[in-house]
C-alpha positions as CSV (number, residue, x, y, z in Angstrom):
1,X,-8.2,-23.3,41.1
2,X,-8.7,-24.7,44.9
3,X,-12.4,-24.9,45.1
4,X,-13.4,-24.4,49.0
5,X,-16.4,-26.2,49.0
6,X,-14.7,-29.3,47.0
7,X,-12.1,-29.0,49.6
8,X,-14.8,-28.6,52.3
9,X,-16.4,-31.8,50.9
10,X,-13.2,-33.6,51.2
11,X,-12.7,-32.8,54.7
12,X,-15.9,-34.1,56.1
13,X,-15.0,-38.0,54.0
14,X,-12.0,-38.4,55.2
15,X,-13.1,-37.2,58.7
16,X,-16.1,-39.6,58.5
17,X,-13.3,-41.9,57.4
18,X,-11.3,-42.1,60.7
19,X,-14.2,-41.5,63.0
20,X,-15.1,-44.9,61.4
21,X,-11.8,-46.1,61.9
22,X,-11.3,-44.9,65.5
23,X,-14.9,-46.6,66.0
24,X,-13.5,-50.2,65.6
25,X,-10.7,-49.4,67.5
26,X,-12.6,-48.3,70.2
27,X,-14.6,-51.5,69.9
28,X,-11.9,-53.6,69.5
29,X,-9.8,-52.5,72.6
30,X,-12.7,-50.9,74.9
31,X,-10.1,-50.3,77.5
32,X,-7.8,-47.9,75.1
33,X,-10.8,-45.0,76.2
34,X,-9.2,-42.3,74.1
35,X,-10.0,-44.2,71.2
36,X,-13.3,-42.7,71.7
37,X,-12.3,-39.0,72.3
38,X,-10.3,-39.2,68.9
39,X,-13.8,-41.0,67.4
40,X,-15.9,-38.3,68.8
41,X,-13.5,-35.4,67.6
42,X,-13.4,-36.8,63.9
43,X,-17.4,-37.3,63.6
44,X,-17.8,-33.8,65.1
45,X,-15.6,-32.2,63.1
46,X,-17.1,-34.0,60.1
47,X,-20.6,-33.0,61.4
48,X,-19.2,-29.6,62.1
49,X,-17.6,-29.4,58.3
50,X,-21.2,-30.5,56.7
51,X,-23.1,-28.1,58.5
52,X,-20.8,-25.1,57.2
53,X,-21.4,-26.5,53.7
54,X,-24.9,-25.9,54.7
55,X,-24.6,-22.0,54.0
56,X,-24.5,-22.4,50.1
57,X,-27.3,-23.4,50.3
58,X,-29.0,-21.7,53.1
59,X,-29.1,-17.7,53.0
60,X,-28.1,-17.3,57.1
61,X,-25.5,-17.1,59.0
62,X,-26.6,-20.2,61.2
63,X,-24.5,-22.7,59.6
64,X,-21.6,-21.1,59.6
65,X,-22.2,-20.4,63.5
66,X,-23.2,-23.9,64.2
67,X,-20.2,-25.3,62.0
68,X,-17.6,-23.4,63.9
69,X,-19.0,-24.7,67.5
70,X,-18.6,-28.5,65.6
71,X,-14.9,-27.7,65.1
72,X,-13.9,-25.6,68.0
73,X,-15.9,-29.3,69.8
74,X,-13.6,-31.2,67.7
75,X,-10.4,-29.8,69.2
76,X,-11.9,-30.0,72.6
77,X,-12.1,-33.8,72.2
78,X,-8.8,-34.5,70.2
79,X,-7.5,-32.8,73.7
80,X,-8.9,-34.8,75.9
81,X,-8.3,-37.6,73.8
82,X,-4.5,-37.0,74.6
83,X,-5.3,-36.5,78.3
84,X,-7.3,-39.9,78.8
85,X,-4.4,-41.4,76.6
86,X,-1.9,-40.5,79.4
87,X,-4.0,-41.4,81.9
88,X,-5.2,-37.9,83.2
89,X,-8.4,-36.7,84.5
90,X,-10.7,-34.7,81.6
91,X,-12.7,-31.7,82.1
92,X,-16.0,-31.6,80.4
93,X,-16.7,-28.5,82.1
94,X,-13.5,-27.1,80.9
95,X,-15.2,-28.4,77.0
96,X,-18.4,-26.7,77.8
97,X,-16.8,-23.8,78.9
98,X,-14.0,-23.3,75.8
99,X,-17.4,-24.2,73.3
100,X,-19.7,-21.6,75.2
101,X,-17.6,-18.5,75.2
102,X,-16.5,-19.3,72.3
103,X,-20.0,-19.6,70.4
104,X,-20.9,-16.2,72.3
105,X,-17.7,-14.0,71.2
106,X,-18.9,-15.4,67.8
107,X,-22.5,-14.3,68.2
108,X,-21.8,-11.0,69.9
109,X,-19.4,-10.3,67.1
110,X,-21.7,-11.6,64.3
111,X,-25.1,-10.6,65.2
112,X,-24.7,-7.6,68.0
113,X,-21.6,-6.1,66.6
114,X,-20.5,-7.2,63.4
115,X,-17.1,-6.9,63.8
116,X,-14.9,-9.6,61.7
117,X,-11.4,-9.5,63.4
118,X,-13.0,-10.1,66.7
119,X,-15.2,-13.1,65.4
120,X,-12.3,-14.6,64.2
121,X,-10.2,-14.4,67.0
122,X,-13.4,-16.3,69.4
123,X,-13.2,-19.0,66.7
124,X,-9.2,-19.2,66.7
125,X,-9.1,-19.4,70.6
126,X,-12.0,-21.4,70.7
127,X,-9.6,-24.3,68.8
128,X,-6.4,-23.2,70.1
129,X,-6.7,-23.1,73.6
130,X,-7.3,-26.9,73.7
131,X,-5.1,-28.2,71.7
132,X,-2.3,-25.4,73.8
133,X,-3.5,-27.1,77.0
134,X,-2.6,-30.5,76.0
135,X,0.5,-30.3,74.1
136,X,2.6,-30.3,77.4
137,X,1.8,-34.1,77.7
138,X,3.0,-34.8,74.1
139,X,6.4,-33.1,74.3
140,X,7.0,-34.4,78.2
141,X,4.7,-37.3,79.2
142,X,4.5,-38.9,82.3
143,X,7.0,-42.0,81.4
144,X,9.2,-39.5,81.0
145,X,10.1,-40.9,76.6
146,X,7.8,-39.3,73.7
147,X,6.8,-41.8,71.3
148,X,7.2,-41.5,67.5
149,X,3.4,-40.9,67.3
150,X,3.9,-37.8,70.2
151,X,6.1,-36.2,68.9
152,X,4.5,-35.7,65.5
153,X,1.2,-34.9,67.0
154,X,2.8,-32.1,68.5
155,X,4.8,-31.2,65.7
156,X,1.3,-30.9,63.9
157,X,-0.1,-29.0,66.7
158,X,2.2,-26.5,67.0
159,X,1.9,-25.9,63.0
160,X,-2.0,-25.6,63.3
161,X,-1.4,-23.2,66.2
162,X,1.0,-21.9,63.7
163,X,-1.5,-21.2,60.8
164,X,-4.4,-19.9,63.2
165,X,-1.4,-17.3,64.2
166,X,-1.0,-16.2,60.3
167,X,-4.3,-16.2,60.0
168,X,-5.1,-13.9,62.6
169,X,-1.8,-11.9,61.7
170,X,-3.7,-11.5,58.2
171,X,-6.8,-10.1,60.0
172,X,-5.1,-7.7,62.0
173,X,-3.6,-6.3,58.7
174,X,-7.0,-6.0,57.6
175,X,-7.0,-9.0,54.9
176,X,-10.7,-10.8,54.8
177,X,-10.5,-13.9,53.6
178,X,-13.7,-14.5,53.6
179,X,-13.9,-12.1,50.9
180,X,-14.6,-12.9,47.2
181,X,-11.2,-11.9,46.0
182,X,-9.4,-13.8,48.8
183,X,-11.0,-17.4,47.3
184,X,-8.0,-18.9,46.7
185,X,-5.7,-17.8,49.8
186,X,-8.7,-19.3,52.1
187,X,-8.8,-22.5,50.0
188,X,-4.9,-22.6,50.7
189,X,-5.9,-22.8,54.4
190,X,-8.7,-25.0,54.3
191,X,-6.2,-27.4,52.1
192,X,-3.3,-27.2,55.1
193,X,-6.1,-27.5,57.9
194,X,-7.0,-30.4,55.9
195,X,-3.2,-31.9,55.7
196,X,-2.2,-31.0,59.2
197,X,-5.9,-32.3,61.0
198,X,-5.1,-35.7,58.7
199,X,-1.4,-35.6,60.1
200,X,-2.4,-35.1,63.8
201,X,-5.0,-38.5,63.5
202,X,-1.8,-40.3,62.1
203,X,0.1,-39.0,64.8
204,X,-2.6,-40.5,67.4
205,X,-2.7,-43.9,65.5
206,X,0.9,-44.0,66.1
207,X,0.7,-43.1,69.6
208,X,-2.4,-45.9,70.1
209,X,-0.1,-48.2,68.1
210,X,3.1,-47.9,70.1
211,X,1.1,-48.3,73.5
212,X,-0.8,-51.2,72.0
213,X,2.7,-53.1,71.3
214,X,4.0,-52.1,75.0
215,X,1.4,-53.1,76.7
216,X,2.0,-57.0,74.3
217,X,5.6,-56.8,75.4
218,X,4.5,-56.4,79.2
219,X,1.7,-59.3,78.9
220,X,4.5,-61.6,77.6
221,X,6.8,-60.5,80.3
222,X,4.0,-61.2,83.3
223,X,2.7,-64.4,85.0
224,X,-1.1,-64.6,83.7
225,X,-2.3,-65.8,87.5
226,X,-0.5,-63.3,90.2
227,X,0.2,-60.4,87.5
228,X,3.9,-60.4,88.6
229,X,7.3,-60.9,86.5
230,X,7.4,-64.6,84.8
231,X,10.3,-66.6,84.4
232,X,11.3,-64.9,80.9
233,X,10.8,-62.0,82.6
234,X,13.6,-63.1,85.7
235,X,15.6,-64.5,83.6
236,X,16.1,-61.0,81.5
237,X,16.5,-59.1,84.8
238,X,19.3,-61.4,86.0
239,X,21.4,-61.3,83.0
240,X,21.2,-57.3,83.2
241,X,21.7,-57.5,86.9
242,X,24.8,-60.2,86.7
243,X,26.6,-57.9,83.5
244,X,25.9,-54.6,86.1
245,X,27.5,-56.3,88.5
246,X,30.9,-58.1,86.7
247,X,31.1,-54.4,85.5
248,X,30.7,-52.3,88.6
249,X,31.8,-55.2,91.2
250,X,28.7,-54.5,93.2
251,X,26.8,-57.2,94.5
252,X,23.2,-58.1,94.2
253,X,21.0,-60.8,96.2
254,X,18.1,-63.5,95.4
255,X,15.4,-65.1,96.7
256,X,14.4,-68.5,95.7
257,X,11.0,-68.9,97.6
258,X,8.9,-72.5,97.3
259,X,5.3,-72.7,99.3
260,X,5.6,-75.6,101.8
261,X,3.8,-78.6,101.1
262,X,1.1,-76.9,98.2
263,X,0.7,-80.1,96.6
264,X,-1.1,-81.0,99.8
265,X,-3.4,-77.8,99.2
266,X,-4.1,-78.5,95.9
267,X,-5.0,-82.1,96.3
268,X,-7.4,-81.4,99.5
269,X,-8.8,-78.1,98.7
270,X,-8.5,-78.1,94.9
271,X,-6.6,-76.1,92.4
272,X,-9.2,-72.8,92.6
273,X,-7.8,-72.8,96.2
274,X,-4.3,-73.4,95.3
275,X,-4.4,-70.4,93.1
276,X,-5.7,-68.4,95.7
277,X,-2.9,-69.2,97.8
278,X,-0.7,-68.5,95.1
279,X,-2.2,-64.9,94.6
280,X,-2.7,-64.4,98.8
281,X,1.0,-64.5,98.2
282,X,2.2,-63.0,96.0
283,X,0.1,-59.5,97.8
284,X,1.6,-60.4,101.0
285,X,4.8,-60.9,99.7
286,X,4.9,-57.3,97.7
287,X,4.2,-55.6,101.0
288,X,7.5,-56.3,102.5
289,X,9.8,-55.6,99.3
290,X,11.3,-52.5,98.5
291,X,10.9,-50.6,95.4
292,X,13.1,-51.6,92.5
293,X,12.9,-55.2,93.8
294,X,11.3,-57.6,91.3
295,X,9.1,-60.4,92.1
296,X,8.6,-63.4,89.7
297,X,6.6,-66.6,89.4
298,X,8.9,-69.2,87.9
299,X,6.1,-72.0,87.6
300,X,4.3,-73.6,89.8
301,X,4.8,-72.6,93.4
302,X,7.9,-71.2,92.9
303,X,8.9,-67.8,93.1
304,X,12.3,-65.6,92.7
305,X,12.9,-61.8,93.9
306,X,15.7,-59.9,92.8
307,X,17.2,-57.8,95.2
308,X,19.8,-55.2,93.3
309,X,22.6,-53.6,95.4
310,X,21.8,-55.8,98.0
311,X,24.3,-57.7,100.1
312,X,23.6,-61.4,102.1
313,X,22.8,-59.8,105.1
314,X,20.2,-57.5,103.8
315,X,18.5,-60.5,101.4
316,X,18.6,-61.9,104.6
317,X,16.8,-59.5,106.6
318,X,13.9,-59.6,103.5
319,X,13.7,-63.2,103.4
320,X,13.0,-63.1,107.3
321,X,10.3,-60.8,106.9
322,X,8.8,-62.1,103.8
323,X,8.6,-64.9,106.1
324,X,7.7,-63.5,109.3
325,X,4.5,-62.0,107.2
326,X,3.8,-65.6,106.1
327,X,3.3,-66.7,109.7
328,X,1.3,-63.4,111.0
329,X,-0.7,-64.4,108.2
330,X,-1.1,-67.9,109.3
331,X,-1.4,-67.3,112.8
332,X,-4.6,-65.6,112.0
333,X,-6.6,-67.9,109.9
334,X,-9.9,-69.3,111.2
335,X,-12.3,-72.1,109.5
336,X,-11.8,-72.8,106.2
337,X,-8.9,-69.9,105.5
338,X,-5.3,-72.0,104.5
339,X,-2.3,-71.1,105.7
340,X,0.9,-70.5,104.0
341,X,4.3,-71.4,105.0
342,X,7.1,-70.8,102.8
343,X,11.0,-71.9,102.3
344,X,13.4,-69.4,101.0
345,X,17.0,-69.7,99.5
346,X,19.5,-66.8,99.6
347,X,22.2,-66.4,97.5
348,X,24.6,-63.9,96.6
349,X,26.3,-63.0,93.2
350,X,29.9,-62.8,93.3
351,X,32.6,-63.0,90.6
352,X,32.8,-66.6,90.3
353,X,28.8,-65.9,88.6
354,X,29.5,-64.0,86.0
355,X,27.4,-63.5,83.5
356,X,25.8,-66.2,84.3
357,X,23.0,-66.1,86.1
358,X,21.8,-69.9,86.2
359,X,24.5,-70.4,88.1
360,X,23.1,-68.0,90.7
361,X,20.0,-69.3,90.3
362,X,21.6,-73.2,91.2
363,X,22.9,-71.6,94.7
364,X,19.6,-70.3,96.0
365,X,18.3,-73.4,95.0
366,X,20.8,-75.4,96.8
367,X,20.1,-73.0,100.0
368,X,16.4,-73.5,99.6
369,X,17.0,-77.2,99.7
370,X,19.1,-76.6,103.1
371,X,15.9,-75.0,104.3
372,X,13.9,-77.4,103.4
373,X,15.9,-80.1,105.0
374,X,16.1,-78.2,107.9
375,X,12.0,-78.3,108.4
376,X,11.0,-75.6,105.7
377,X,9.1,-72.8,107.3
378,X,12.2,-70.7,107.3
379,X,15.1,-69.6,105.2
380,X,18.7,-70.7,104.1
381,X,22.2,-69.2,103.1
382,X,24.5,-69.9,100.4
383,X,27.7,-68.9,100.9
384,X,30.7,-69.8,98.3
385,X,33.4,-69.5,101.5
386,X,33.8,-72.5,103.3
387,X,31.0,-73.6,105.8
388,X,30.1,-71.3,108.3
389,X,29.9,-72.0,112.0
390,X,26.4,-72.4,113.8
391,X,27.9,-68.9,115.8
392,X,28.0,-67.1,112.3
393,X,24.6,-68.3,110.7
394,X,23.0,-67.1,114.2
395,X,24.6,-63.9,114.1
396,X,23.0,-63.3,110.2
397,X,20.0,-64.6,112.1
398,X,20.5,-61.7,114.6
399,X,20.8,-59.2,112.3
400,X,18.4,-60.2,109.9
């Protein structure tokens, strides 16, 4: 025998449960904000559960009105849990206004006009519509990949929307299941609400799992002072760009860039000052790269871009204007503001590369040299043909 209340009872621990266990989360990553949406929806619900109990005990229909706002609140918030999770603007007015006419059709139809079907169907919307509005997000997010954890969440939602569907089909056929005969059919539904709400919170630990490991991955991947690509980071890129390009036969350009004499900044103005050089870069630096380009710290004051389908001449024409921002910038500092100069070090892959991509790295680096050598504040290029003439390397100039 499926005992309703029992099952009820169940319902609000194991609600109380994971609105305790989305409470540490929340507190332990108080940037992951949907972490509280999918706290709020499981003590709500809970709350919303114990207050229903309340009507075996209590001869009104109050309870059962006041528990049916808590879980029609509950869906609200698992929604906008999934917005906020993707990074979308919620709607408490949207909330509000799902809760309110939802808690009127249910008092117009309980108190005014006691009409069942129509009660239920205000509670059924009520928890529907939400959860409708935000499954678009879990079956196509904005990355463009569902996780694990999305997809089952809306594999669960679309089998809750599923059982509000047979049970309003049963309501239209005039089956009460409120009714005393109908005990153990509306304990069958409480006992799948039950499973399914339990799913979709598994689901959203998933999802909060798999963006908590991405957003590791991308922290070990980044440079901790300038938020850019670190040398692991390069180094991964490369060896995907060099086996692109020994497969396609396309070429693709770096950018070995050192700041000009930042020992000197450090040891005069102090390291604070050096890394706000560092990070001055970097910004000015990103404003004259195109998108798909990749800048990286390599250590120190050394820096790399990758340049994909990009031939000398146009590395070329970047390195100029990386630089040419460098001296604008220079140009206009006053008092106590440092300047930056930088050297840069062009080089090319070609098939003599490989797969290698050290050894692309060792060319730039041998151009960069050249440019320092050739009093630094500019920018080199190395070229595997014999030496070119002073008419060529001014005509790269030119078009640069």
């Amino acid at each position: 025998m499926l005992s309703v209340p029992t099952l009820w009872t169940v319902f609000i621990v194991n609600f109380l449960a994971l609105g305790l266990i989305w409470a540490y989360v929340a507190r332990s990553y108080p940037k992951f904000m949907a972490a509280r949406f999918w706290m709020g929806s499981a003590f709500v619900g809970s709350a919303g559960a114990m207050t229903a109990l309340l009507r075996l005990f209590i001869d009104s229909a109050v309870p059962t009105v006041a528990g049916a706002v808590g879980i029609i609140m509950a869906c609200c918030l698992a929604a906008m849990g999934i917005q906020r999770f993707y990074d979308r603007p919620v709607s408490w007015r949207l909330m509000a206004a799902t809760t309110m006419l939802s808690l009127a059709g249910i008092v117009v139809f309980l108190f005014v006009v006691d009409h069942m079907l129509l009660r239920m169907a205000s509670y059924t919307l009520g928890q529907a519509v939400p959860l409708v509005l935000a499954l678009p997000l879990l079956l196509s997010p904005p990355e463009g990949r569902a996780s694990p954890g999305a997809r089952l969440s809306a594999i669960v939602i679309m089998a809750v929307i599923g059982m509000f569907a047979v049970r309003t089909a049963g309501n239209l056929f005039g089956y009460d299941f409120s009714a005393q005969g109908a005990g153990q059919v509306h304990g069958f539904l409480v006992l799948v609400l039950l499973f399914l709400s339990m799913t979709l919170n598994f689901g959203f630990l998933l999802m909060a799992i798999d963006r908590l490991r991405n957003e590791v991955a991308d922290l070990a991947l980044l440079d901790d002072l300038t938020g850019v690509a670190n040398r692991r980071h390069l180094l991964q890129r490369l060896t995907e760009e060099c086996a692109r390009s020994e497969r396609s036969g396309a070429p693709f350009a770096l950018l070995l860039i050192d700041l000009d004499g930042f020992k000197t900044i450090n040891d005069t103005h102090g390291h604070a000052a050096g890394d706000a050089c560092l990070k001055h870069f970097t910004l000015m630096a990103q404003t004259r790269l195109r998108p798909g380009d990749m800048l990286a710290r390599t250590g120190g004051d050394e820096f790399c871009v990758v340049l994909p389908s990009s031939s000398l001449r146009e590395a070329a024409a970047i390195a100029r204007r990386v630089i040419e921002v460098c001296r604008q910038d220079a140009a206009t500092c006053t008092g106590s503001d440092i300047p930056i100069a930088i050297s840069i070090g062009v080089a090319q892959w070609d098939r003599d590369i490989g797969k290698f991509p050290d050894r692309l790295m060792a060319n730039a680096d041998h151009a960069l040299y050249a440019a320092k050598k050739n009093g630094k504040n500019d920018f080199a290029i190395h070229d595997p043909a014999p030496p070119l003439s002073p008419e060529m390397v001014e005509t790269l100039r030119q078009f640069a």
